[in-house]
N, CA and C of each residue as an Amber inpcrd file, in Angstrom:
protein
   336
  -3.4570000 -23.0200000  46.9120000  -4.3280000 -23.0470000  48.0570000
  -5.4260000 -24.0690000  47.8040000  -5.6030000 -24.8260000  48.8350000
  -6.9860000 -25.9220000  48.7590000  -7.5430000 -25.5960000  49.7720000
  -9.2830000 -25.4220000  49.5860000 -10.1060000 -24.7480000  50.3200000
 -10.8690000 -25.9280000  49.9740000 -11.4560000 -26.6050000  51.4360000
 -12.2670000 -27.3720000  51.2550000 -13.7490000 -27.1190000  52.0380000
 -14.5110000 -27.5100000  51.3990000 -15.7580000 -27.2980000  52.2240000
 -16.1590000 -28.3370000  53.0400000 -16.7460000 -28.5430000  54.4080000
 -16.7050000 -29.9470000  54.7440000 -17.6860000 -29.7610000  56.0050000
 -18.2700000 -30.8270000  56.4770000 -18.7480000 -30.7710000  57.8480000
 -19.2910000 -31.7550000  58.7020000 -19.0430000 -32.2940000  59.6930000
 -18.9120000 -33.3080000  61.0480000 -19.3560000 -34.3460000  60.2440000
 -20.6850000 -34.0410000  59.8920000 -22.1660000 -35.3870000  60.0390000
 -21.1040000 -36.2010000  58.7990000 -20.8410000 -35.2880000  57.5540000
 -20.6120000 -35.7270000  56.2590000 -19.2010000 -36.9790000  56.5890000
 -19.3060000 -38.5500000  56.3880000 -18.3380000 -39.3610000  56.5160000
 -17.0060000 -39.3990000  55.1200000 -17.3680000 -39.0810000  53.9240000
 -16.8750000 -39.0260000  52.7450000 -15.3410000 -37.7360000  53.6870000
 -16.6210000 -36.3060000  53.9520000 -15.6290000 -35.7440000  54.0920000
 -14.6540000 -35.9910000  55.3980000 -14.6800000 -36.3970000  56.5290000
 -14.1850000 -37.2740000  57.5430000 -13.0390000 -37.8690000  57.1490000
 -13.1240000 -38.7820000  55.9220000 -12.6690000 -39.8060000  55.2970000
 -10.9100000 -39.0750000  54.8410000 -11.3500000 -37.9470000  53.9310000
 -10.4770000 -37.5080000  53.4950000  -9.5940000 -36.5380000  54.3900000
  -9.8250000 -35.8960000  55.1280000  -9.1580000 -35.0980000  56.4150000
  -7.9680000 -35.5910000  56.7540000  -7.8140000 -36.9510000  56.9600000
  -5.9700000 -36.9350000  57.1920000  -5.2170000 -36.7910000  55.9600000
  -5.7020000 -37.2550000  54.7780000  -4.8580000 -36.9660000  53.3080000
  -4.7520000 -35.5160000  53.0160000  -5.8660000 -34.9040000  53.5820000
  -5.2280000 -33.4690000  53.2840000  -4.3660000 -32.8310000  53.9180000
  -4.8910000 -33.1560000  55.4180000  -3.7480000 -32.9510000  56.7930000
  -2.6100000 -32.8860000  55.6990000  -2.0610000 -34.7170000  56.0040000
  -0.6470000 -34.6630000  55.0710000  -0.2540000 -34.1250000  54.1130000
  -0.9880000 -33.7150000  53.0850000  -0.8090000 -32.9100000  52.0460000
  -0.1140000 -31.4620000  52.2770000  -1.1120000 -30.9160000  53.2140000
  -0.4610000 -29.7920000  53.8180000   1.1360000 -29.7240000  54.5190000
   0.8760000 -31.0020000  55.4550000   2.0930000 -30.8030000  56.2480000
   3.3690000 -31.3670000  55.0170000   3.3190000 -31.9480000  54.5810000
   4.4150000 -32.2690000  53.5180000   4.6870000 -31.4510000  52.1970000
   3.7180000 -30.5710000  51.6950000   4.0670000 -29.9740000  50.7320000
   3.9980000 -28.0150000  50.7330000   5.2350000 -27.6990000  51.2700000
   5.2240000 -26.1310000  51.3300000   4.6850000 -25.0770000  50.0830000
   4.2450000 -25.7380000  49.1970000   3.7290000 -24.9460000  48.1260000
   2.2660000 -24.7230000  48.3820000   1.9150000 -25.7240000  49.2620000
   0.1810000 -25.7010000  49.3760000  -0.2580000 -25.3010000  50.7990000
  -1.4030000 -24.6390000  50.8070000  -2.1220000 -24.2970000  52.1940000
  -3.1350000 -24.6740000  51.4820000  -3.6920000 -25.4400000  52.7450000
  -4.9770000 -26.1780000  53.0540000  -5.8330000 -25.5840000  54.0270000
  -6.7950000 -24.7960000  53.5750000  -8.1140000 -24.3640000  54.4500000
  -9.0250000 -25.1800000  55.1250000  -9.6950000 -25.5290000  56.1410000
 -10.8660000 -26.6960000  56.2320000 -12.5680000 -25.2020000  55.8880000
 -13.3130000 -25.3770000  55.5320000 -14.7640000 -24.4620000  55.7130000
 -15.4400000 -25.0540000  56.1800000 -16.2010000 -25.3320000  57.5900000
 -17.0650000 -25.8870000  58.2530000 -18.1960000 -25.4640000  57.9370000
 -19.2630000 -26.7320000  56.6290000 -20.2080000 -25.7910000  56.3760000
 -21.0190000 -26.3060000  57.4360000 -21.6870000 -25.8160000  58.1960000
 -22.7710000 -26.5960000  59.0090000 -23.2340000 -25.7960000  60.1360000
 -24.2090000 -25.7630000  60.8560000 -24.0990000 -25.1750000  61.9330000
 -23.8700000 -26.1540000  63.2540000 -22.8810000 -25.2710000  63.6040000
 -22.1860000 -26.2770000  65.1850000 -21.5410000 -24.9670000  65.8880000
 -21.5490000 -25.2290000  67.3410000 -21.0290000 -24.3130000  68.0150000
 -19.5650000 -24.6050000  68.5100000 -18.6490000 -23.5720000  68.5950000
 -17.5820000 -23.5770000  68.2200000 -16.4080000 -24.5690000  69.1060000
 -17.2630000 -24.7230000  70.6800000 -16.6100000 -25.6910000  71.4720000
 -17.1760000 -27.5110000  71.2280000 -18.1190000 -27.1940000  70.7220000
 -18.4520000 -28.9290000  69.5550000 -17.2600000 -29.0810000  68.5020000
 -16.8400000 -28.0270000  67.5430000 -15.9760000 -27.8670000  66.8350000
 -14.4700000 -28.8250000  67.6700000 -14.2150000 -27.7360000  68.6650000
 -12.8680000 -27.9940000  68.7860000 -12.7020000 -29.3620000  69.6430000
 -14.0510000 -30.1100000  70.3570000 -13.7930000 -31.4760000  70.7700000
 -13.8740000 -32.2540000  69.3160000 -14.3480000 -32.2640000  67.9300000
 -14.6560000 -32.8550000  66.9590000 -13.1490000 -33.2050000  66.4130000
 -12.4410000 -31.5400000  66.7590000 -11.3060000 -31.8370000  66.2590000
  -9.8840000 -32.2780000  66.9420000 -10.0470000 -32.2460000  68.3420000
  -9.3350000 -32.8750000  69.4860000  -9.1450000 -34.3060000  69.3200000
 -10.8770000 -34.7390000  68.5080000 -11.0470000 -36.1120000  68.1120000
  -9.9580000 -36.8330000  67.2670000  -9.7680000 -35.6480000  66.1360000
  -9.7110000 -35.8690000  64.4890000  -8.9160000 -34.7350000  64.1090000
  -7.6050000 -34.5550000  65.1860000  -6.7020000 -33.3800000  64.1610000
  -6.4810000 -33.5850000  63.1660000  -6.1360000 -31.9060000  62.9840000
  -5.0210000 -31.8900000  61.1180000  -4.6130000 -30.8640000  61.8240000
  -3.1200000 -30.4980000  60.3900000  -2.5850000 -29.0120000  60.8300000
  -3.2140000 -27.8330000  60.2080000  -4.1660000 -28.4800000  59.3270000
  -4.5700000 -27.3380000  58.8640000  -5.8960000 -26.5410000  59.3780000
  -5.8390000 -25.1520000  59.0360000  -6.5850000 -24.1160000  59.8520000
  -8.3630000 -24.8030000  59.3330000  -9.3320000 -24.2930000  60.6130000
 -10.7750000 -24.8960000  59.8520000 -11.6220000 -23.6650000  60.5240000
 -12.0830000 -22.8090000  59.8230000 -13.2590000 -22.1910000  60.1660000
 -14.6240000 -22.7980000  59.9410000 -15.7200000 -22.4740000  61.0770000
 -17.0470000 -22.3610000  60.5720000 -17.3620000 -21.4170000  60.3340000
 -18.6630000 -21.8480000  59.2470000 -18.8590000 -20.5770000  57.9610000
 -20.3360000 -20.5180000  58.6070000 -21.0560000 -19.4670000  58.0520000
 -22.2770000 -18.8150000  58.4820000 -23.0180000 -19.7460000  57.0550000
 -23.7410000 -21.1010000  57.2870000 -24.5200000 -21.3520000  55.8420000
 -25.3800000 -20.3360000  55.5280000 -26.0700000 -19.6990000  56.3580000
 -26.6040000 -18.8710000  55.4230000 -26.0710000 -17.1970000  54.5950000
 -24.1370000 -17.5540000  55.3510000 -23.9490000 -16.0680000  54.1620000
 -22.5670000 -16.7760000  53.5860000 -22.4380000 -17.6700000  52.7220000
 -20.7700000 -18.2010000  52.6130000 -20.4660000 -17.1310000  52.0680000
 -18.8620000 -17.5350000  52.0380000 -18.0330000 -16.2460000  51.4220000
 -18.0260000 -16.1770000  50.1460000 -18.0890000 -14.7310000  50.0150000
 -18.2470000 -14.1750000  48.0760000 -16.8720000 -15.3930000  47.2540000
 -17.4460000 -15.1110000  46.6150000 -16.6780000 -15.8110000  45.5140000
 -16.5630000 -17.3150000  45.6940000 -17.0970000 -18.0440000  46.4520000
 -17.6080000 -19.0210000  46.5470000 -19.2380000 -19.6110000  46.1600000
 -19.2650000 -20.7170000  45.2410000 -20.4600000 -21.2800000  45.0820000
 -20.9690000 -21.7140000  46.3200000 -21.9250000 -21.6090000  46.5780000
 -22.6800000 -22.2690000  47.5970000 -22.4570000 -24.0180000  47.2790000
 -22.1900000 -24.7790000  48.1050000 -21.9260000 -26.1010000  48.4440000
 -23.0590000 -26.8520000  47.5590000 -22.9550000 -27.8170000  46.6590000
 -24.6460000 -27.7420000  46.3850000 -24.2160000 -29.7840000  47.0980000
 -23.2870000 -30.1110000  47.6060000 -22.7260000 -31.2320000  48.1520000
 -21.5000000 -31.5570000  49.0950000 -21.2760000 -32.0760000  49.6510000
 -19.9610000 -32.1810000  50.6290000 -19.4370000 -33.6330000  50.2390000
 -17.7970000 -33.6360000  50.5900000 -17.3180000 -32.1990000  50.1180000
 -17.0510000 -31.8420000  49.0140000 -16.9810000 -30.2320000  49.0350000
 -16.5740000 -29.4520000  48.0140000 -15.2570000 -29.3780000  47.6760000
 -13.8780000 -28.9700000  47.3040000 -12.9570000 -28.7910000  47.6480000
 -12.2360000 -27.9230000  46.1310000 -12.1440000 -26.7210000  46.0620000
 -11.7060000 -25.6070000  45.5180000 -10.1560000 -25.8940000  45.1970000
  -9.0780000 -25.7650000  44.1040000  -7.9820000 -25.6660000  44.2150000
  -7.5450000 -24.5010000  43.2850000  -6.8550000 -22.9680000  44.3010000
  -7.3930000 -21.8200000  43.8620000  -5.2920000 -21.8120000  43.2720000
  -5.2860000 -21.0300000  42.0040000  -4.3430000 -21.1720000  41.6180000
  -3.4230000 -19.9380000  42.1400000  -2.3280000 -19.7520000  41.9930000
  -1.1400000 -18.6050000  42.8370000  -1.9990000 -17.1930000  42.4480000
  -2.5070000 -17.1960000  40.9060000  -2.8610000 -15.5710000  40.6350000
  -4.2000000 -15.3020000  41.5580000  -5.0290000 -16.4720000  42.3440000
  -6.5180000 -16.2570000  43.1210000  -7.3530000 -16.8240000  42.3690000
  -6.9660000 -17.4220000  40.9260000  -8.3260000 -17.6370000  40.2230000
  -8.7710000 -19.5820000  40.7780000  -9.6090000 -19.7090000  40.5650000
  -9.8890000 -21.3720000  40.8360000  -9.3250000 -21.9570000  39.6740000
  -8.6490000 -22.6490000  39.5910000  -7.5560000 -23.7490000  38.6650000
  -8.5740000 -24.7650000  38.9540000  -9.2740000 -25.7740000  39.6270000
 -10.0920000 -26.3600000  39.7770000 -11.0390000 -26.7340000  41.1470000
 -12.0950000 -27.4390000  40.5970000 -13.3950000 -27.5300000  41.4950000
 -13.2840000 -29.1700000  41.6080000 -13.2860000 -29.7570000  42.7890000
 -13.3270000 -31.2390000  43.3260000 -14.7490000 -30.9830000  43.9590000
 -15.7810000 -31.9670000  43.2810000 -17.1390000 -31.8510000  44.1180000
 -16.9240000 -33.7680000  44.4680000 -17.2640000 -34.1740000  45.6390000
 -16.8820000 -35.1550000  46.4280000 -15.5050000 -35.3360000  46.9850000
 -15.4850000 -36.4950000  47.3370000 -14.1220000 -36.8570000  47.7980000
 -12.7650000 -36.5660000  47.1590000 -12.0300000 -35.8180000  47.5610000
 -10.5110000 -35.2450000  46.8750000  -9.4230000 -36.4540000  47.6770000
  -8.4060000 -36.9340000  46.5620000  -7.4370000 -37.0540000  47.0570000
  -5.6720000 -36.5160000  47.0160000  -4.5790000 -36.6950000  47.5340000
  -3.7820000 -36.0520000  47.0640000  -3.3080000 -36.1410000  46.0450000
  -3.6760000 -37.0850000  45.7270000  -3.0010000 -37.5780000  44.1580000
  -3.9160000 -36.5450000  42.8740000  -5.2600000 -36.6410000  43.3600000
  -5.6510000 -35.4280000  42.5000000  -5.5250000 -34.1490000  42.4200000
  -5.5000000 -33.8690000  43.5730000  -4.7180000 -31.9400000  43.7480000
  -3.0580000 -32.6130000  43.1860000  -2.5340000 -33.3660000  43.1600000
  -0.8970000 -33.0860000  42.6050000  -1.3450000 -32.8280000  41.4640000
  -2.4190000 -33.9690000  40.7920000  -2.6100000 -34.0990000  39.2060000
  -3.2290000 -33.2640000  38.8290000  -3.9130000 -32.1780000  39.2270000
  -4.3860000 -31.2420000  38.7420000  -3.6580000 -30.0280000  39.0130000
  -3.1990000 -29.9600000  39.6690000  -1.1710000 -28.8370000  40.1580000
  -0.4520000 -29.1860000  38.8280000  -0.3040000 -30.8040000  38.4850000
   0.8960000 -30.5540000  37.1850000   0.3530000 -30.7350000  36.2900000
  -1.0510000 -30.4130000  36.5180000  -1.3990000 -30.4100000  34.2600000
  -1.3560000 -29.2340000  34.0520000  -0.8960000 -29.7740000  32.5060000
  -0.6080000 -27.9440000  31.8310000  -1.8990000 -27.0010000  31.5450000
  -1.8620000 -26.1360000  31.8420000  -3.4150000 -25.3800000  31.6920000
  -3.6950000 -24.7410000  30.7330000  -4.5960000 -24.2840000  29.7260000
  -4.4920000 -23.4480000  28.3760000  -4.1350000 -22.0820000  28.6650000
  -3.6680000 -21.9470000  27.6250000  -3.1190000 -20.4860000  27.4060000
  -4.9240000 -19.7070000  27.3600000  -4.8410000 -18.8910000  28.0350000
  -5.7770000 -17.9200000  27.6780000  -5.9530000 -16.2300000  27.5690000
């Protein structure tokens, strides 16, 4: 699962939105979340994204309560890559590309 944190104003994260799109739509092992951190109302949302589809799902988040088990954003974007058991396998703070969620999908991870 890739959970990204992201929102309108931010261009970095803009930038990356169709590579994840594709990521998603081409690779059945992965779901791609969007987290709208920002405040915007929800029909701004869906012309933003009428603009600028993907297939993947995008909630806005409440900044002032994100969801547990999430760090608070301390930058955009954020982008989480949470491993099959739920735990975070890794943390992308700026721009993610697919080549780095593959490369961080096929490195071997320590035994712990």
């Amino acid at each position: 699962m890739v959970v990204n944190f992201w929102a309108t104003w931010c261009a970095p994260c803009i930038k990356e939105m169709p590579e994840l799109s594709a990521l998603d739509e081409s690779r059945e092992d992965i779901e791609v979340i969007g987290l709208a951190y920002e405040e915007i109302e929800v029909e701004a949302m869906r012309e933003f994204l009428a603009a600028r589809p993907v297939v993947y799902p995008v909630a806005i988040l409440d900044v002032y309560s994100p969801p547990a088990g999430f760090a608070t954003p301390r930058g955009l974007p954020m982008t989480y890559l949470i491993a099959p058991d739920g735990k975070v396998a890794e943390l992308f703070l700026g721009p993610v590309t697919a080549a780095k969620i593959d490369s961080a999908i096929a490195a071997p991870k320590a035994e712990g």
